[in-house]
mmCIF entry with sequence, helices, sheets and N, C-alpha, C, O atoms, coordinates in Angstrom:
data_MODEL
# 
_entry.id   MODEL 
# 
_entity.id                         1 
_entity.type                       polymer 
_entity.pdbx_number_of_molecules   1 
# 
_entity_poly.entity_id                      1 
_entity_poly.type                           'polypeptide(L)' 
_entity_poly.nstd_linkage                   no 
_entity_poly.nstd_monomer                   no 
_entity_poly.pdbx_seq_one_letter_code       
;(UNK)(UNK)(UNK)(UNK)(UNK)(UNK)(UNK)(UNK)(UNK)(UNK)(UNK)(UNK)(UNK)(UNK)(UNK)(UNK)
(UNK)(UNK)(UNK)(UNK)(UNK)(UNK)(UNK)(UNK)(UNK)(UNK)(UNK)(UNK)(UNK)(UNK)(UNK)(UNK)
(UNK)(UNK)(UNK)(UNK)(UNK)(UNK)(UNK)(UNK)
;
_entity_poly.pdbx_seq_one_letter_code_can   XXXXXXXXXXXXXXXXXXXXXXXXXXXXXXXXXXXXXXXX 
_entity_poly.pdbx_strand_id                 A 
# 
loop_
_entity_poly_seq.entity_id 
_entity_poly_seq.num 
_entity_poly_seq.mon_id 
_entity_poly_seq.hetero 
1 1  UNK n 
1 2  UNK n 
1 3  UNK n 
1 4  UNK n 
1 5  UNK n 
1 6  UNK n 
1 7  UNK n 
1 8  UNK n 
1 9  UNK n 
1 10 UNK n 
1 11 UNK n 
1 12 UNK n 
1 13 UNK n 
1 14 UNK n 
1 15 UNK n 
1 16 UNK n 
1 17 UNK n 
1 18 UNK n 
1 19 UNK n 
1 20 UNK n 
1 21 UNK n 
1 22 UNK n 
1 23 UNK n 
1 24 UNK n 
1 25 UNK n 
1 26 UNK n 
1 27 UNK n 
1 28 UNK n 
1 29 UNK n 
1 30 UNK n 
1 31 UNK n 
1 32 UNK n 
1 33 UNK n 
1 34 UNK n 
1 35 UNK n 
1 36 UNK n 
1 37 UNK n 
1 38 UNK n 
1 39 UNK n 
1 40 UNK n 
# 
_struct_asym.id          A 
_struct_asym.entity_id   1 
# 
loop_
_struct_conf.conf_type_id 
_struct_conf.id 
_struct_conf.pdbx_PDB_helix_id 
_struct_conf.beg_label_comp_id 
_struct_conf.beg_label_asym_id 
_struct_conf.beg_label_seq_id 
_struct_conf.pdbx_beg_PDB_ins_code 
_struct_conf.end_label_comp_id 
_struct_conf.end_label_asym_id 
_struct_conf.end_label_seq_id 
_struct_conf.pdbx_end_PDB_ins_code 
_struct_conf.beg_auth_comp_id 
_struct_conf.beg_auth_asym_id 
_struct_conf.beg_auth_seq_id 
_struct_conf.end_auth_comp_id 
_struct_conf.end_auth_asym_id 
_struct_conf.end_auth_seq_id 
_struct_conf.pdbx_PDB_helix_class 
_struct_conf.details 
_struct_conf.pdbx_PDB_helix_length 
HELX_P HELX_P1 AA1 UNK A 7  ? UNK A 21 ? UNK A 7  UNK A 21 1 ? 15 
HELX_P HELX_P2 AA2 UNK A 22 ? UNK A 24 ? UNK A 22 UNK A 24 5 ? 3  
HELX_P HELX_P3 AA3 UNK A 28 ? UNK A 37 ? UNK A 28 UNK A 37 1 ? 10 
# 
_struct_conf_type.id          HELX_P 
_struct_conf_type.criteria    ? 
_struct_conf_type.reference   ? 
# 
loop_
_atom_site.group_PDB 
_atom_site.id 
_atom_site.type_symbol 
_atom_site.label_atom_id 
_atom_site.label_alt_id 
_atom_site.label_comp_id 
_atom_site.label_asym_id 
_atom_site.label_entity_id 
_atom_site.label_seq_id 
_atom_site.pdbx_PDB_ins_code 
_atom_site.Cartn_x 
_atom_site.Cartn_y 
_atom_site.Cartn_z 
_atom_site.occupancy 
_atom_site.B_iso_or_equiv 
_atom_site.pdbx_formal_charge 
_atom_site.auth_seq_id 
_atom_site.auth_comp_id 
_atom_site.auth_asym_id 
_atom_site.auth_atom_id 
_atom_site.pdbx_PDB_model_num 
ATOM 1   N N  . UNK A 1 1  ? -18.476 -12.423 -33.195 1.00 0.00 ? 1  UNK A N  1 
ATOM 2   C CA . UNK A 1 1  ? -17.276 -12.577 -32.362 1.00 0.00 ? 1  UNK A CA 1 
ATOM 3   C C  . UNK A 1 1  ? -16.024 -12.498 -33.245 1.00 0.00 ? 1  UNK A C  1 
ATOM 4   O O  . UNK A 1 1  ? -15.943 -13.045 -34.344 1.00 0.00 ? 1  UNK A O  1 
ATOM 5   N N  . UNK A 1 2  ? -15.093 -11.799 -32.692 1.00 0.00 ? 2  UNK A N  1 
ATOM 6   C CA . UNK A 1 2  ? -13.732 -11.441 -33.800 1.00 0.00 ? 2  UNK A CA 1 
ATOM 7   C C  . UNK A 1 2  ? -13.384 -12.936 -33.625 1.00 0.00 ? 2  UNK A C  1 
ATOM 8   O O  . UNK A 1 2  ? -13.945 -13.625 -32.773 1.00 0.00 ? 2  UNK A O  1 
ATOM 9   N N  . UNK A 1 3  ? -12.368 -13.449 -34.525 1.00 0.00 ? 3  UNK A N  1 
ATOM 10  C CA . UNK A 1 3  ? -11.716 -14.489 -34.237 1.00 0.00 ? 3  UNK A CA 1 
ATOM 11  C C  . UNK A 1 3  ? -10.215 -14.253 -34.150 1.00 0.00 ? 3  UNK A C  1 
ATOM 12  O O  . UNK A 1 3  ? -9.620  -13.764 -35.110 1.00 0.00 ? 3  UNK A O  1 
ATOM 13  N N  . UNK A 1 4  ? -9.653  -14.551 -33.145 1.00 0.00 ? 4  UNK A N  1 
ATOM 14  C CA . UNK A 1 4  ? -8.337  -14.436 -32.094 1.00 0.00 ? 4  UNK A CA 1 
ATOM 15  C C  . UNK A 1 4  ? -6.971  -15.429 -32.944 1.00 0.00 ? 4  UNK A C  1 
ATOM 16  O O  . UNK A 1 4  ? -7.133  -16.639 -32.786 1.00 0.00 ? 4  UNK A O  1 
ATOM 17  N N  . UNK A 1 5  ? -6.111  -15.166 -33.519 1.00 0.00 ? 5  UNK A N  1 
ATOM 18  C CA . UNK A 1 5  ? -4.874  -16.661 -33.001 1.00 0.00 ? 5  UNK A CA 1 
ATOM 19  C C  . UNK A 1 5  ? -4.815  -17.421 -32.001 1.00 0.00 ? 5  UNK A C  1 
ATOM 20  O O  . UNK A 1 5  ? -5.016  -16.879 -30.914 1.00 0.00 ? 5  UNK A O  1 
ATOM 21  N N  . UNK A 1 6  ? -4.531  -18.886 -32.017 1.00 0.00 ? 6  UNK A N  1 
ATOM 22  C CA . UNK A 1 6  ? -5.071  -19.117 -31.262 1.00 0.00 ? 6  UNK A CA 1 
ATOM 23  C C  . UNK A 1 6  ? -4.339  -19.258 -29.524 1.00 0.00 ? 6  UNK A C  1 
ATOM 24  O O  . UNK A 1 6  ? -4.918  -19.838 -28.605 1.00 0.00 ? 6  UNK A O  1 
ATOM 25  N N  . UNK A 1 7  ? -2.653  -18.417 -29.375 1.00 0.00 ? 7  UNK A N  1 
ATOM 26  C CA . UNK A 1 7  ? -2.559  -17.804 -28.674 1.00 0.00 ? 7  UNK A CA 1 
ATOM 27  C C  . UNK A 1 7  ? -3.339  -16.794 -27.664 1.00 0.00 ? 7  UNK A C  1 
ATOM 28  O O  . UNK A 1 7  ? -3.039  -16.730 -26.472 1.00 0.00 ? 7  UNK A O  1 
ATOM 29  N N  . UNK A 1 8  ? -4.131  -16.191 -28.118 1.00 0.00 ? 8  UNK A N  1 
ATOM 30  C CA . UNK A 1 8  ? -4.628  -15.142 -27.355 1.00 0.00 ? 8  UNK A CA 1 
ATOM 31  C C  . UNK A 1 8  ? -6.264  -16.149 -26.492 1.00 0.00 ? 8  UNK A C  1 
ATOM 32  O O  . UNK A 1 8  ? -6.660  -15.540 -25.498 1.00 0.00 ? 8  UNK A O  1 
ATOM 33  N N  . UNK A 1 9  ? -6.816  -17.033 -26.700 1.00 0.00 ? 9  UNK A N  1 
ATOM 34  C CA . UNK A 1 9  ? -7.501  -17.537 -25.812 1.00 0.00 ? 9  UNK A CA 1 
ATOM 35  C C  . UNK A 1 9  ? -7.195  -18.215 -24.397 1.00 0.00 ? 9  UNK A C  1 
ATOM 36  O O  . UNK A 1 9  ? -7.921  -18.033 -23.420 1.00 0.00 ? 9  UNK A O  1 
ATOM 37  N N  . UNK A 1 10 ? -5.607  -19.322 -24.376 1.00 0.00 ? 10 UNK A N  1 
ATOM 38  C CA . UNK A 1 10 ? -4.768  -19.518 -23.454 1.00 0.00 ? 10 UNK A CA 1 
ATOM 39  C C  . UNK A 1 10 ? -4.291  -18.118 -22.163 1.00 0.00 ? 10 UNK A C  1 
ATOM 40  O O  . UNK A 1 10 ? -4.353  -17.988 -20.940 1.00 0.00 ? 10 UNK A O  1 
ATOM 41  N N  . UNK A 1 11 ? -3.821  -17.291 -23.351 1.00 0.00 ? 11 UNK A N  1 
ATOM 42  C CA . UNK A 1 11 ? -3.443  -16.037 -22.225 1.00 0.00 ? 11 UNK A CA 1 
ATOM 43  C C  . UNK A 1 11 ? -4.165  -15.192 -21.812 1.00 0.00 ? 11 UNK A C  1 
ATOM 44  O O  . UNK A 1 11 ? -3.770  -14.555 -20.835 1.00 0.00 ? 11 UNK A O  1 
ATOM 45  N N  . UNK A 1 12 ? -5.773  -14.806 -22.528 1.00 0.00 ? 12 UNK A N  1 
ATOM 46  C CA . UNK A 1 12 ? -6.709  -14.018 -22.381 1.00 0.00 ? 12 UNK A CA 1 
ATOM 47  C C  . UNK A 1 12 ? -7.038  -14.939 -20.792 1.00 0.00 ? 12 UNK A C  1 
ATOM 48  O O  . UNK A 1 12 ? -6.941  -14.427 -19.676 1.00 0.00 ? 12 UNK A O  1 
ATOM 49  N N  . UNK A 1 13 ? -7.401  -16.263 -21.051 1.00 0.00 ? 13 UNK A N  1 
ATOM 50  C CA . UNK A 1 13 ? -7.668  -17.298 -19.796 1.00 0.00 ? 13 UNK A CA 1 
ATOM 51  C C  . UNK A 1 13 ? -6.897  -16.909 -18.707 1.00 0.00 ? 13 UNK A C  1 
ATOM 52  O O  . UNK A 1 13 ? -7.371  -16.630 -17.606 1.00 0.00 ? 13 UNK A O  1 
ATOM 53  N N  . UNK A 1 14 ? -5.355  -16.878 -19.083 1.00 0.00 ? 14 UNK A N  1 
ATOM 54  C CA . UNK A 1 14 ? -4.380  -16.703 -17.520 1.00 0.00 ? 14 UNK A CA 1 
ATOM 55  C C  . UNK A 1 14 ? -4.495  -15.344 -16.955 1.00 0.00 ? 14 UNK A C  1 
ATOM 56  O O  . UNK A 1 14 ? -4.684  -15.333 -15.739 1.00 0.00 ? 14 UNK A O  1 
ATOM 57  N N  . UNK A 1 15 ? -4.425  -14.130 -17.572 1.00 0.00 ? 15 UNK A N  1 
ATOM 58  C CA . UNK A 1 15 ? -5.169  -12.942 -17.380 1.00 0.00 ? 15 UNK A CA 1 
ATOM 59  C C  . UNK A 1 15 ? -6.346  -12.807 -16.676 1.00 0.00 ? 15 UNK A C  1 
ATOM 60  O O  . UNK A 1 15 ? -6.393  -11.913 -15.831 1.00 0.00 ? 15 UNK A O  1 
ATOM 61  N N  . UNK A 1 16 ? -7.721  -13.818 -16.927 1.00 0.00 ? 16 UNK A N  1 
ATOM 62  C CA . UNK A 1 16 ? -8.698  -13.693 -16.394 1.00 0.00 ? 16 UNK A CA 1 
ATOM 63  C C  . UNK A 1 16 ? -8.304  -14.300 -14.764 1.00 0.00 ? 16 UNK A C  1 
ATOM 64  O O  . UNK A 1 16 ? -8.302  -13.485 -13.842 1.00 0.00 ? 16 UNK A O  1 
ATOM 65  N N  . UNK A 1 17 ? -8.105  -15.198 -14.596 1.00 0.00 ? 17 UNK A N  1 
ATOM 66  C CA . UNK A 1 17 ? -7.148  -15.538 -13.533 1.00 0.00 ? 17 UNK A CA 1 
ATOM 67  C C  . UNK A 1 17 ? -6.391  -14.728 -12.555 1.00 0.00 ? 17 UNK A C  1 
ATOM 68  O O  . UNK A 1 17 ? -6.696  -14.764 -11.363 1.00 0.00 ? 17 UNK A O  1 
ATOM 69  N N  . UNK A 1 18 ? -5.520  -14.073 -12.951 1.00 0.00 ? 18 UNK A N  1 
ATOM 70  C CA . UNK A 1 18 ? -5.029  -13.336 -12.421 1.00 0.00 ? 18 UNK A CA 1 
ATOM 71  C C  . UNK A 1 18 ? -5.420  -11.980 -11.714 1.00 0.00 ? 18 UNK A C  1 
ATOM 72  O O  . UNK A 1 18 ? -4.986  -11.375 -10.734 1.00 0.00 ? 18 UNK A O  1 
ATOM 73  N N  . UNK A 1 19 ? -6.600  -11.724 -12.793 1.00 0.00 ? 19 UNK A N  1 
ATOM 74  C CA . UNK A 1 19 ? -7.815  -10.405 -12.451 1.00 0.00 ? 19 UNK A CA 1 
ATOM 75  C C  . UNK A 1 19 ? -8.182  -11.067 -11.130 1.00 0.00 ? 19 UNK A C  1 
ATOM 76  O O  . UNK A 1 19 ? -8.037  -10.330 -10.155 1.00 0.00 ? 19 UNK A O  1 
ATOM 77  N N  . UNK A 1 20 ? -8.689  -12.470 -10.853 1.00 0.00 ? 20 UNK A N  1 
ATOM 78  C CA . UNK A 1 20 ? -9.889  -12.848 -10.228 1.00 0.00 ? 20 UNK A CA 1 
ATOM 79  C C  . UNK A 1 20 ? -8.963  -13.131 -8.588  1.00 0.00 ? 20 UNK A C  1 
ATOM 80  O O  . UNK A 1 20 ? -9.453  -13.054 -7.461  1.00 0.00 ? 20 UNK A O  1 
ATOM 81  N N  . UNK A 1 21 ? -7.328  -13.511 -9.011  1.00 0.00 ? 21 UNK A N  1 
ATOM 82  C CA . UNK A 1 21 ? -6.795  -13.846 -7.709  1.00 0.00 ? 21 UNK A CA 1 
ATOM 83  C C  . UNK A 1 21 ? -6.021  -12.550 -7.342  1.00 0.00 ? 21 UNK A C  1 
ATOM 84  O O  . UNK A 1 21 ? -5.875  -12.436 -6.125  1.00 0.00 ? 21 UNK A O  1 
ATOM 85  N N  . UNK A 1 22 ? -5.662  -11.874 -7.841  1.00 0.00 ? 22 UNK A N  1 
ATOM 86  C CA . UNK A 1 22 ? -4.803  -10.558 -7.785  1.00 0.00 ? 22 UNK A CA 1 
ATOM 87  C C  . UNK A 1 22 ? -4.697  -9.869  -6.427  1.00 0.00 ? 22 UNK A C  1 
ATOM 88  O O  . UNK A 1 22 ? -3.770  -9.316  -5.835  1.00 0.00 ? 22 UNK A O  1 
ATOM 89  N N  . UNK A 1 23 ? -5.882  -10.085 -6.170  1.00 0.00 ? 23 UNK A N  1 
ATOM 90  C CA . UNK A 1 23 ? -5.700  -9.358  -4.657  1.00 0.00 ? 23 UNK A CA 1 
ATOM 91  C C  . UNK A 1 23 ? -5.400  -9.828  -3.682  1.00 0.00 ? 23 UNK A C  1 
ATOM 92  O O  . UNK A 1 23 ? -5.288  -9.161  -2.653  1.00 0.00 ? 23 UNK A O  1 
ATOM 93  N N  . UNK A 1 24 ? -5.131  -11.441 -3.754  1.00 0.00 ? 24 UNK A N  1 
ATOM 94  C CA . UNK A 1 24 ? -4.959  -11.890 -3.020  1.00 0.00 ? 24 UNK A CA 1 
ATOM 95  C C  . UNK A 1 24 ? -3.526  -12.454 -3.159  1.00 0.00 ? 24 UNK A C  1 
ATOM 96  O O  . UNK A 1 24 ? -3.036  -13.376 -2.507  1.00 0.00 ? 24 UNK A O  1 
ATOM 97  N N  . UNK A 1 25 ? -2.839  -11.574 -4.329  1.00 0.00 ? 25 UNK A N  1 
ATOM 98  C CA . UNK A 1 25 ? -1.076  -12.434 -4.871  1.00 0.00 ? 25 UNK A CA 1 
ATOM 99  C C  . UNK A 1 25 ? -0.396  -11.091 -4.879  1.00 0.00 ? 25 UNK A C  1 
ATOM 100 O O  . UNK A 1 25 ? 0.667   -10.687 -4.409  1.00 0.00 ? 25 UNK A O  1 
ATOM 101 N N  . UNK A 1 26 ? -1.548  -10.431 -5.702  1.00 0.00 ? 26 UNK A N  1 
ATOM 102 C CA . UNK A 1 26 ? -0.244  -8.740  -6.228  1.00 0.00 ? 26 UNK A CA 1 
ATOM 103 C C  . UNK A 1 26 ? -0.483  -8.006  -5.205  1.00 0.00 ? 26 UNK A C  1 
ATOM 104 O O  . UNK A 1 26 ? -1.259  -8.248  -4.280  1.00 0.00 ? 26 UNK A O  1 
ATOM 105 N N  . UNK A 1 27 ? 0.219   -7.053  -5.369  1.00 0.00 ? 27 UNK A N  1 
ATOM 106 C CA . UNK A 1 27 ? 0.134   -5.762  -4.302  1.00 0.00 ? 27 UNK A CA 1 
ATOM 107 C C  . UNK A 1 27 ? -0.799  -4.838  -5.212  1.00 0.00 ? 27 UNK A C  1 
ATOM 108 O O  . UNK A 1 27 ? -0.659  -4.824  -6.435  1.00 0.00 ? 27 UNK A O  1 
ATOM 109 N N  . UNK A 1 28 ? -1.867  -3.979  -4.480  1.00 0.00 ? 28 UNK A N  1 
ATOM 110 C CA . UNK A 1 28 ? -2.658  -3.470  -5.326  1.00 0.00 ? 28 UNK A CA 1 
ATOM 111 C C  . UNK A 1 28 ? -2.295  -2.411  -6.474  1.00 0.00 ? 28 UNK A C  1 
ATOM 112 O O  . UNK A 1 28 ? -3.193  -1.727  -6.965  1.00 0.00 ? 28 UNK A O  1 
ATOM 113 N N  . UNK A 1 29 ? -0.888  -2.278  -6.918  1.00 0.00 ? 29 UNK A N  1 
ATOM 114 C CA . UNK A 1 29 ? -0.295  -0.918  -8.524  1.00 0.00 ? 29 UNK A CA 1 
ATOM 115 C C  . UNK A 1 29 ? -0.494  -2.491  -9.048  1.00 0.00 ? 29 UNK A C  1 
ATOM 116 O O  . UNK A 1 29 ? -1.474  -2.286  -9.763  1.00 0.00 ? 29 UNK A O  1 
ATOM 117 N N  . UNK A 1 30 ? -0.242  -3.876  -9.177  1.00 0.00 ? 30 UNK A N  1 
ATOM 118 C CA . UNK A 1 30 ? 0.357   -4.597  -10.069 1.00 0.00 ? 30 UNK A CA 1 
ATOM 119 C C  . UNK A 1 30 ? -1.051  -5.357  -10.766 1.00 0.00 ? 30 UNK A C  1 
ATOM 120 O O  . UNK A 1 30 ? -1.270  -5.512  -11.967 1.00 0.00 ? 30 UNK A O  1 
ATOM 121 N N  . UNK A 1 31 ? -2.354  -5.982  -9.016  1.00 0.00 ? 31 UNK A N  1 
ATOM 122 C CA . UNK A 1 31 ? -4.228  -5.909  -9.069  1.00 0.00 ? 31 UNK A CA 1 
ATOM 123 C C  . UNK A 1 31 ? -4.190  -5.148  -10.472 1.00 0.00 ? 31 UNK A C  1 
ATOM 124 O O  . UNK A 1 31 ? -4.057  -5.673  -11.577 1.00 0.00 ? 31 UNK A O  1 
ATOM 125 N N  . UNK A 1 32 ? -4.369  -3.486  -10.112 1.00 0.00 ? 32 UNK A N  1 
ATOM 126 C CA . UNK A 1 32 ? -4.936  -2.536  -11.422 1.00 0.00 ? 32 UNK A CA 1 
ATOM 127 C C  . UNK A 1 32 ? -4.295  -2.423  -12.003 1.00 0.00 ? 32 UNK A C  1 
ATOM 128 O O  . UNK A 1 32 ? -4.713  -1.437  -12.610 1.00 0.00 ? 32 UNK A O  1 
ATOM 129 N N  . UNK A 1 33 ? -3.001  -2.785  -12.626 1.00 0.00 ? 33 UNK A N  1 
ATOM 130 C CA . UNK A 1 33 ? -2.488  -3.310  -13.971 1.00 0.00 ? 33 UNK A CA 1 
ATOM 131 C C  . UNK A 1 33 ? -3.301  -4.684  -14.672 1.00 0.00 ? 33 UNK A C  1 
ATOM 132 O O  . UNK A 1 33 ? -3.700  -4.806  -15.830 1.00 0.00 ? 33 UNK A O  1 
ATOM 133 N N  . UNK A 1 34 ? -3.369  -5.430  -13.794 1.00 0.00 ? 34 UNK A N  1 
ATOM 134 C CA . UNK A 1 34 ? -3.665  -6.823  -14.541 1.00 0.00 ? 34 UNK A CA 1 
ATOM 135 C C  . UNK A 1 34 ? -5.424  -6.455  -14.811 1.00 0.00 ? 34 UNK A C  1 
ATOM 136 O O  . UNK A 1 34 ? -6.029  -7.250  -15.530 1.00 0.00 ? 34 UNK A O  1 
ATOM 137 N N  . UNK A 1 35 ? -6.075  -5.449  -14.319 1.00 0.00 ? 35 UNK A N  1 
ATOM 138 C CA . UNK A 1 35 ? -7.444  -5.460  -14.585 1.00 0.00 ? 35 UNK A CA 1 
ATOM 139 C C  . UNK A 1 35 ? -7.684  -4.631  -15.822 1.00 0.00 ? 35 UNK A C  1 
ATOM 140 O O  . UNK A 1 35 ? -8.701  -4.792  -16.497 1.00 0.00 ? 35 UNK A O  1 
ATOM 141 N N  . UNK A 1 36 ? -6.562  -3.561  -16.188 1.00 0.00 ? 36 UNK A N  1 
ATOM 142 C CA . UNK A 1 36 ? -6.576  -2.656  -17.039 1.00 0.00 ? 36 UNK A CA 1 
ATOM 143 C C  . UNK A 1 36 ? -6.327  -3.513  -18.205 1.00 0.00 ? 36 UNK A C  1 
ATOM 144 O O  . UNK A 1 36 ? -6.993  -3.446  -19.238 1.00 0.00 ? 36 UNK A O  1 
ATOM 145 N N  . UNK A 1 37 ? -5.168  -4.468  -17.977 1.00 0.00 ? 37 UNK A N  1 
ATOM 146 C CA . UNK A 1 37 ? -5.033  -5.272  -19.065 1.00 0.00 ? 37 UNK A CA 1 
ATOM 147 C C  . UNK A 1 37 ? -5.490  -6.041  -19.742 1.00 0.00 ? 37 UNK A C  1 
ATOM 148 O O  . UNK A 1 37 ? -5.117  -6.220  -20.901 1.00 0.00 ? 37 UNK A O  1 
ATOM 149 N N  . UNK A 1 38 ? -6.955  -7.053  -18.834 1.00 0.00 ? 38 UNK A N  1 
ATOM 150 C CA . UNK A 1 38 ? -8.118  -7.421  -19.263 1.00 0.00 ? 38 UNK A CA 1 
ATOM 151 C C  . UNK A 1 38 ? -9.036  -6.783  -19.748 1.00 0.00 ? 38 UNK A C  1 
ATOM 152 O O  . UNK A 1 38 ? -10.042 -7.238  -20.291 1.00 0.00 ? 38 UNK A O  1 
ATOM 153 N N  . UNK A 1 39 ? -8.651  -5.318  -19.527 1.00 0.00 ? 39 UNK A N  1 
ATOM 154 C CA . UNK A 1 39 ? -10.162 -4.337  -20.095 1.00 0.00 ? 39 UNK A CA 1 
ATOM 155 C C  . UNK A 1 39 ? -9.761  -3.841  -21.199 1.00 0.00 ? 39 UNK A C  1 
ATOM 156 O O  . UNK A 1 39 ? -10.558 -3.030  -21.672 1.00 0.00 ? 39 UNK A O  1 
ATOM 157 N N  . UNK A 1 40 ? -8.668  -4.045  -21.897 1.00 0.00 ? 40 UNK A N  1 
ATOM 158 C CA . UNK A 1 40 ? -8.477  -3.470  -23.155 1.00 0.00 ? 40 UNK A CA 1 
ATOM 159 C C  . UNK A 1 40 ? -8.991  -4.076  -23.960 1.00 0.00 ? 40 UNK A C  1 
ATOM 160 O O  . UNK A 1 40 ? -8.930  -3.718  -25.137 1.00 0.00 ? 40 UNK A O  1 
# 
């Protein structure tokens, strides 16, 4: 496992979040931004 700063576990978390509620907050261009952004 790479090891992260420890920034990027907090926001990797709110990201995952956002993937999981997205469709039910964003409009679907902003959904497949936030999923693209978890998949990088």
């Amino acid at each position: 496992m790479p090891r992260y700063p420890w920034f990027f576990a907090p926001l990797n978390h709110i990201i995952m979040l956002f993937s999981n509620y997205c469709s039910a907050i964003f409009p679907c261009v902003l959904c497949a931004f936030q999923i693209h952004i978890c998949n990088l």
